[in-house]
C-alpha positions in Angstrom: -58.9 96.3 2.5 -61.3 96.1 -0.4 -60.1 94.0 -3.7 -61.7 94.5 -6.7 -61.5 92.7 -10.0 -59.6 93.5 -12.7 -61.9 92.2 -14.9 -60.6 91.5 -18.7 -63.4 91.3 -20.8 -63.6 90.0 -24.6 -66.7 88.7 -27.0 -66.8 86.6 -29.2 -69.8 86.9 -31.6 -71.2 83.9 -33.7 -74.0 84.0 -35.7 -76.0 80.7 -36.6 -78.6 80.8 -39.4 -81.0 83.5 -39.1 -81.0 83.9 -35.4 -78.4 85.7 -33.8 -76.7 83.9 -31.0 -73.1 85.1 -29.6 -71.2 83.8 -26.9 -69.7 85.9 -24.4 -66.1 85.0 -22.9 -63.6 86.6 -20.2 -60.9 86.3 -18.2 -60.8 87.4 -14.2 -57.9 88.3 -12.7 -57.6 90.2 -8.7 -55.8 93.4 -8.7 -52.3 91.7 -8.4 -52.7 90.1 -11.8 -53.6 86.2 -10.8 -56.4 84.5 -12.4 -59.7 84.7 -10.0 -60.4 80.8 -9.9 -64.9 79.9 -9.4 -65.8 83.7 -9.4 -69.2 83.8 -10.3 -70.3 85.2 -13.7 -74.1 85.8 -14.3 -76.1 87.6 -17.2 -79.3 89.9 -16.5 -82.1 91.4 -18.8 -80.9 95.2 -19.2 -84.1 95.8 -16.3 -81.8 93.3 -14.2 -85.1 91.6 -13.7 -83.9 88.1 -14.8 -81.3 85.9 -14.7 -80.4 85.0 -18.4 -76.7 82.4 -18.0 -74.5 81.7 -15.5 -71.3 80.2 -15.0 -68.4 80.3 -13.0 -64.6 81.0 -13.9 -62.1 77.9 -13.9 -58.7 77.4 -12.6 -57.1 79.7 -15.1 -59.8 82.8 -14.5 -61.5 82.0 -17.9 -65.7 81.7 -18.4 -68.1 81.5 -21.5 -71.3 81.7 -21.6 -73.0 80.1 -24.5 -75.5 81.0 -27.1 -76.6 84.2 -26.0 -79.4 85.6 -28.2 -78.1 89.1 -29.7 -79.3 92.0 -27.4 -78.4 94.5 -24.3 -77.9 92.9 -20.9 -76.0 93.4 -17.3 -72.9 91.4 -16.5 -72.0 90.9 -12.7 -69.2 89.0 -11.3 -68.6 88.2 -7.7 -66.6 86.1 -5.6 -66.2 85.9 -1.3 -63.9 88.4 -0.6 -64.1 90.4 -3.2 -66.4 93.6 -4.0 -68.9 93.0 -7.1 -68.2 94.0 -10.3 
């Protein structure tokens, strides 16, 4: 049987000086509402042709990934066992 996230999603935007910088922050939680514990979180260029941040979820489902420069990207999260989201 497949599982897929259920995948809670929130930013937080910060801006420092005259460069915009944002953080990006989440929670992950499987289909049956528990928190996904050291699911892998990683930011691509929109083109998906490179790896901007990564970071991985912690006990409690949650992540952030820091000073982000304002812009469009892809999000993917995976974890063994679970399709990609």
């Amino acid at each position: 049987m497949t599982r897929y996230f259920i995948f809670l999603f929130s930013f937080f935007v910060y801006q420092f000086s005259v460069s915009q910088e944002l953080n990006i922050s989440g929670l992950i939680k499987d289909e049956t509402g528990l928190p996904v514990e050291y699911a892998n979180i990683i930011l691509f260029s929109e083109d998906e042709s490179e790896i901007i941040k990564g970071a991985s979820s912690d006990f409690e489902g949650e992540f952030i990934l820091k000073k982000i420069n304002a812009g469009n990207y892809k999000i993917r999260i995976s974890f063994i066992g679970y399709q990609p989201y």
